[in-house]
TIMAR-886899 format. One record per residue (C-alpha): x, y, z; residue in one letter. Coordinates in steps of 0.1 Angstrom, whole numbers. Layout:
BEGIN
<node <X, Y, Z>, a>
...
//
This chain:
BEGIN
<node <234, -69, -102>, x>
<node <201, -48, -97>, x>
<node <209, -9, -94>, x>
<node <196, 16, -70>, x>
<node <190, 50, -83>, x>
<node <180, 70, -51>, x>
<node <166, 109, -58>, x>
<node <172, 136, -30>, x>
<node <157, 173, -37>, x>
<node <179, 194, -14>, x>
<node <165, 225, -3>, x>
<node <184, 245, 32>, x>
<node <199, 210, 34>, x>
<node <236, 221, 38>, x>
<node <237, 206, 75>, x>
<node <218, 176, 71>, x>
<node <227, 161, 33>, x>
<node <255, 144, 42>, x>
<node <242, 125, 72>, x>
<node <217, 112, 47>, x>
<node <235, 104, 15>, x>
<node <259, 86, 43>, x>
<node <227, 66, 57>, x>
<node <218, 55, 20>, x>
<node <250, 44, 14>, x>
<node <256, 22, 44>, x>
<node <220, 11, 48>, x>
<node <226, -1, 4>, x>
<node <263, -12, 10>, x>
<node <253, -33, 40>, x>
<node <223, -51, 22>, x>
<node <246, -61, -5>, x>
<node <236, -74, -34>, x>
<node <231, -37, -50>, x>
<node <247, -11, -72>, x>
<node <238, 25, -65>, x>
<node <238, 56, -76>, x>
<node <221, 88, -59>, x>
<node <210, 119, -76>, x>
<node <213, 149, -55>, x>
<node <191, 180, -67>, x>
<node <193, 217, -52>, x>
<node <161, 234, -58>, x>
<node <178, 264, -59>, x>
<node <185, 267, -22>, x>
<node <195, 299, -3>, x>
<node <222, 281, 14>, x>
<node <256, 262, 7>, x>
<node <241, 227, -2>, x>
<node <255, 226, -33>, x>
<node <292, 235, -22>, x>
<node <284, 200, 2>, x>
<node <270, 182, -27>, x>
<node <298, 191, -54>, x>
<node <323, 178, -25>, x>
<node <304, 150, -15>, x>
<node <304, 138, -53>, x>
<node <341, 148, -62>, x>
<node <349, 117, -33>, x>
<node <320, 95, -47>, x>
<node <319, 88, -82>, x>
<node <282, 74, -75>, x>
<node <266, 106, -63>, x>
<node <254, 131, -93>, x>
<node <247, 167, -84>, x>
<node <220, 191, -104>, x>
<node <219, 230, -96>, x>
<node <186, 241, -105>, x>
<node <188, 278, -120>, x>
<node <159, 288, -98>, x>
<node <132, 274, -70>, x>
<node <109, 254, -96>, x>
<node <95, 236, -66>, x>
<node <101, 202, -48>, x>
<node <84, 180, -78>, x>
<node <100, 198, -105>, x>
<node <136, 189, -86>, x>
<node <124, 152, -82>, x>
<node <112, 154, -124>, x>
<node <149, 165, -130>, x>
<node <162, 141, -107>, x>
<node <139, 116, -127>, x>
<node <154, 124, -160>, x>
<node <192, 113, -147>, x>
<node <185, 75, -129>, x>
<node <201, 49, -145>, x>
<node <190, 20, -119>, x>
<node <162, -8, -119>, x>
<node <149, 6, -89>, x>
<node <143, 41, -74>, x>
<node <136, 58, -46>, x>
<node <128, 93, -33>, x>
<node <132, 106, 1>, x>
<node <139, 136, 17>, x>
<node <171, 159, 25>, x>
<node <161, 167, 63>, x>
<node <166, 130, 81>, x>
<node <125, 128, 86>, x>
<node <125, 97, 62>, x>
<node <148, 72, 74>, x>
<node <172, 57, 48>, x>
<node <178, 26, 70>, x>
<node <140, 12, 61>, x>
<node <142, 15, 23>, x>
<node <145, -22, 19>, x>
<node <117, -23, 31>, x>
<node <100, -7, 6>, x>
<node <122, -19, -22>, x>
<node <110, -52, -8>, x>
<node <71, -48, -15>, x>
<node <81, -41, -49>, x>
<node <79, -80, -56>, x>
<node <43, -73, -53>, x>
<node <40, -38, -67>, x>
<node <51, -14, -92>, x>
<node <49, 15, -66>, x>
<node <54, 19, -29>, x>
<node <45, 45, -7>, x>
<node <57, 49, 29>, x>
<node <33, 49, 59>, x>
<node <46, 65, 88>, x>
<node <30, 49, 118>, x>
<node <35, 86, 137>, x>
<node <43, 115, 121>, x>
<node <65, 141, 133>, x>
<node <51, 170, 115>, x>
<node <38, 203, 127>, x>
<node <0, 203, 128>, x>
<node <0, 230, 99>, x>
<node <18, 202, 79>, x>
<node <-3, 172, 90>, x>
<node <-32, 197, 82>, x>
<node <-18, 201, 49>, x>
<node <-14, 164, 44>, x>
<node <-49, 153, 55>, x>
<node <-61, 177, 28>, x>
<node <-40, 169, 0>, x>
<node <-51, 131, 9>, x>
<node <-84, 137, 6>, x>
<node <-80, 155, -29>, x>
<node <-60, 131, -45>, x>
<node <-85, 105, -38>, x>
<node <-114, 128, -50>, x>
<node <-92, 139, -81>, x>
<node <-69, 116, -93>, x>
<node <-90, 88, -77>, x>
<node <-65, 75, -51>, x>
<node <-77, 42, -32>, x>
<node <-93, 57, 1>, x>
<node <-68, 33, 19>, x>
<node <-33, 46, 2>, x>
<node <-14, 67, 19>, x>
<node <6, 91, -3>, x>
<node <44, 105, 12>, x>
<node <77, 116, -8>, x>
<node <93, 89, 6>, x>
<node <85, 61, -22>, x>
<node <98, 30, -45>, x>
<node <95, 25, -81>, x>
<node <102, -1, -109>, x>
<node <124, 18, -134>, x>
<node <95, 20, -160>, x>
<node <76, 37, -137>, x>
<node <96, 66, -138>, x>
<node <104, 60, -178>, x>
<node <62, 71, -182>, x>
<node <63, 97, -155>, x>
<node <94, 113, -172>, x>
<node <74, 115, -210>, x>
<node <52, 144, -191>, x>
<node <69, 180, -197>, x>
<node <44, 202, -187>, x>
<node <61, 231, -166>, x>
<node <35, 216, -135>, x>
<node <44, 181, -124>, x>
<node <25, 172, -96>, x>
<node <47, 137, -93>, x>
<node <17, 118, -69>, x>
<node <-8, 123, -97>, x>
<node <18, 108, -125>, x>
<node <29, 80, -109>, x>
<node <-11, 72, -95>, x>
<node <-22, 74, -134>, x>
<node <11, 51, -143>, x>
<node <3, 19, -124>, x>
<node <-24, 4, -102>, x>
<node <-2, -19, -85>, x>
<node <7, 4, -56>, x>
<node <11, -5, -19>, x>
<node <22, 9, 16>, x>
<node <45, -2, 39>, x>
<node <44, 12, 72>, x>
<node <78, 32, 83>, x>
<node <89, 51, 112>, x>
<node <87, 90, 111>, x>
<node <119, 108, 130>, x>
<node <120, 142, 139>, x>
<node <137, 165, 116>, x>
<node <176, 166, 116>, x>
<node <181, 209, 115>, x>
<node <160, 234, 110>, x>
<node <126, 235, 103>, x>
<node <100, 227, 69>, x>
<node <101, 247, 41>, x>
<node <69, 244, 33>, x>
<node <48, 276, 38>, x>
<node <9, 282, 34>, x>
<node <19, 297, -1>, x>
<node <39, 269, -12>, x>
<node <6, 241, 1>, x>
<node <-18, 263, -16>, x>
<node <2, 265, -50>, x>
<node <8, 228, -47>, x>
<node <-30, 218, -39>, x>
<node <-37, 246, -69>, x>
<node <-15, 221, -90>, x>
<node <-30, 190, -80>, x>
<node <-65, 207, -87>, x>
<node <-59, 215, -119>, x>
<node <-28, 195, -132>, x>
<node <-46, 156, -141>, x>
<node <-86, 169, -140>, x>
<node <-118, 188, -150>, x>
<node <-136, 180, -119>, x>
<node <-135, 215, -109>, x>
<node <-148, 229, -138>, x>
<node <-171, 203, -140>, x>
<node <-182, 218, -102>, x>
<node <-185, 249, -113>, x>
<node <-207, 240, -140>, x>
<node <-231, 224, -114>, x>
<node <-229, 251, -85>, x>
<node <-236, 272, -112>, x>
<node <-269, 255, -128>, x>
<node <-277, 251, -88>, x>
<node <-276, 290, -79>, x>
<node <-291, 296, -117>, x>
<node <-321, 274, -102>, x>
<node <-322, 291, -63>, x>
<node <-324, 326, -85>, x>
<node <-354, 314, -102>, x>
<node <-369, 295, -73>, x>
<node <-366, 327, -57>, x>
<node <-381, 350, -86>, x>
<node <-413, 328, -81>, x>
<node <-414, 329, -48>, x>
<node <-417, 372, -43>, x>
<node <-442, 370, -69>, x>
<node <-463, 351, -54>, x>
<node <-458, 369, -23>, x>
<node <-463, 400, -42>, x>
<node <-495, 388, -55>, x>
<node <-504, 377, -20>, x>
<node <-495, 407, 0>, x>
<node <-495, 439, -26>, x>
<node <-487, 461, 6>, x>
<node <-451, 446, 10>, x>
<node <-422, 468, 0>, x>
<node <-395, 450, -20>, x>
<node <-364, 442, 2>, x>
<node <-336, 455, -6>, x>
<node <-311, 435, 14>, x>
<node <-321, 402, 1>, x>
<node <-318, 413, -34>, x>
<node <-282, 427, -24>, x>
<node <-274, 395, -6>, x>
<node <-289, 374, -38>, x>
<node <-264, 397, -61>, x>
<node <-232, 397, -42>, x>
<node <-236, 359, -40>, x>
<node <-241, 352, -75>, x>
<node <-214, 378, -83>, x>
<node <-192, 360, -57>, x>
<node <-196, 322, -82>, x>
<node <-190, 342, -109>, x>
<node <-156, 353, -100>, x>
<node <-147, 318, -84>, x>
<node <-158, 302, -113>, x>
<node <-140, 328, -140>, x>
<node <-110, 324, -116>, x>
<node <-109, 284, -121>, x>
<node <-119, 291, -155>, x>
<node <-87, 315, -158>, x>
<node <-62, 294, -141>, x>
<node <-69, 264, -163>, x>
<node <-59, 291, -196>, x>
<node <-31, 306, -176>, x>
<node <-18, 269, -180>, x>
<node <-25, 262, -210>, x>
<node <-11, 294, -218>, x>
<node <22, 286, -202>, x>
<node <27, 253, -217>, x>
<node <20, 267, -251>, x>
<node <48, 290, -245>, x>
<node <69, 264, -237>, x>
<node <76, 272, -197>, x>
<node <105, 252, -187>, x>
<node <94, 223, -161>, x>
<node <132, 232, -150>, x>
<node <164, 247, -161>, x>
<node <194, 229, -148>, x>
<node <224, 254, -141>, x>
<node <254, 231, -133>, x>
<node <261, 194, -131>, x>
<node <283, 176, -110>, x>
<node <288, 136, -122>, x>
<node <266, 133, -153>, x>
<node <275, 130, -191>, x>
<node <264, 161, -197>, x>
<node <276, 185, -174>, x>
<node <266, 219, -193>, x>
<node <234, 238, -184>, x>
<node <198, 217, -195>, x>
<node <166, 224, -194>, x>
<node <129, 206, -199>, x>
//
């Protein structure tokens, strides 16, 4: 019999977890045909999820718990989530309702045809800041990490288990997990599921969490950027000199014509402006490598609930 391993990051989830995990396991029970197990991570979370989750898993053997030490950030908890399935199949959805347990078959389904599915919400129920944010990360995944234009990319997803096996051998403390699984396999697919409204509350996602996480996907699987910077700067290097030429000339031209000084302050504040943004890219590429070198821990694991080892890990 095929196993399920389903991963749930849990973040100010304490009211709606257990309506979930309760979905997956009728929606998997009344399939059939399927063992299960789901992995429950809290991301650190302000609230009492994992009080729910360390209940919820003392009356189901199945469910496995993970306390993160501190917020490492939704991929991270899906990475540590990762590292404890034990199924042939997993999925990933999320802890507020807005992915609907009920459909997974259908993406576990497409899987006869693909390695990796992604769900595609025929209407989303997000807040225009987050479909905002969506439509941008779209559009740099498939410029960076070269994602079909077609694909749509959403945390709620199916894997074979080797998928995950490869996405689990990177330990750099920034996962960005749509980039790994992208550069795993090329025998991904959608499958078009319904978007509800969340269950409680609202997202946690702020415009400092979207900028670090489009910071991550700039800079986490490419050199494009720099690569950018490089040209913009050979452009600007070539306006500069264009423009040394040209009040020459009009020097020569017109002798009588004083030198402006506002162009030349406009000229220097933009070139001083590249510099920064490119020593800034330049910068946050080090400040990686940096980290890594210093071994940064992708996640540190506090306390388990279910697992073989139920002491305090880290990656």
């Amino acid at each position: 019999m095929d196993k399920i391993s389903v991963v749930i990051p849990c973040y100010n989830s304490e009211k709606t977890i257990t309506t979930v995990v309760d979905e997956v396991i009728s929606t998997i029970t009344a399939h059939g045909g399927y063992d299960y197990e789901i992995i429950l991570v809290n991301d650190c979370s302000p609230d009492n999820v994992f009080s729910v989750i360390t209940h919820m898993a003392e009356e189901n053997p199945k469910i496995k718990g993970l306390d993160l030490a501190r917020n490492f950030g939704q991929h991270s908890a899906i990475m540590a989530g990762f590292n404890y399935v034990t199924g042939d199949i997993v999925v990933c959805l999320d802890d507020d309702g807005q992915t609907p347990a009920n459909e997974m078959f259908k993406l576990i389904d497409a899987l006869d045809q693909n390695d990796l599915v992604f769900a595609k919400y025929t209407d989303k129920k997000h807040s225009a800041f987050r479909n905002l944010g969506s439509k941008v990360n779209d559009k740099m995944a498939q410029w960076l990490i070269e994602k079909p234009k077609d694909l749509k990319i959403m945390s709620y997803f199916a894997c074979k288990r080797y998928v995950v096996e490869e996405v689990k051998n990177y330990d750099n403390p920034y996962p960005y997990i749509s980039g790994l699984l992208l550069r795993t396999t090329k025998r991904v697919g959608n499958v078009e599921i319904h978007h509800r409204d969340r269950l409680e509350g609202k997202s946690g996602y702020t415009i400092r969490k979207l900028l670090l996480l489009w910071v991550n996907g700039f800079t986490a699987f490419s050199v494009k950027p720099l690569r950018i910077a490089t040209i913009a700067g050979v452009l600007v290097a070539f306006a500069g000199f264009l423009y040394g030429i040209y009040i020459i000339i009009n020097k020569l031209v017109h002798p009588l014509t004083p030198l402006g000084y506002s162009s030349t302050m406009a000229v220097l504040l933009f070139i001083g402006g590249m510099i920064m943004i490119i020593l800034g890219l330049i910068g946050e590429y080090i400040g990686r490598i940096y980290i890594s070198i210093n071994n940064a821990p992708q996640y540190v694991i506090r306390r388990s609930v279910n697992t073989e080892d139920e002491n305090n890990a880290n990656k």
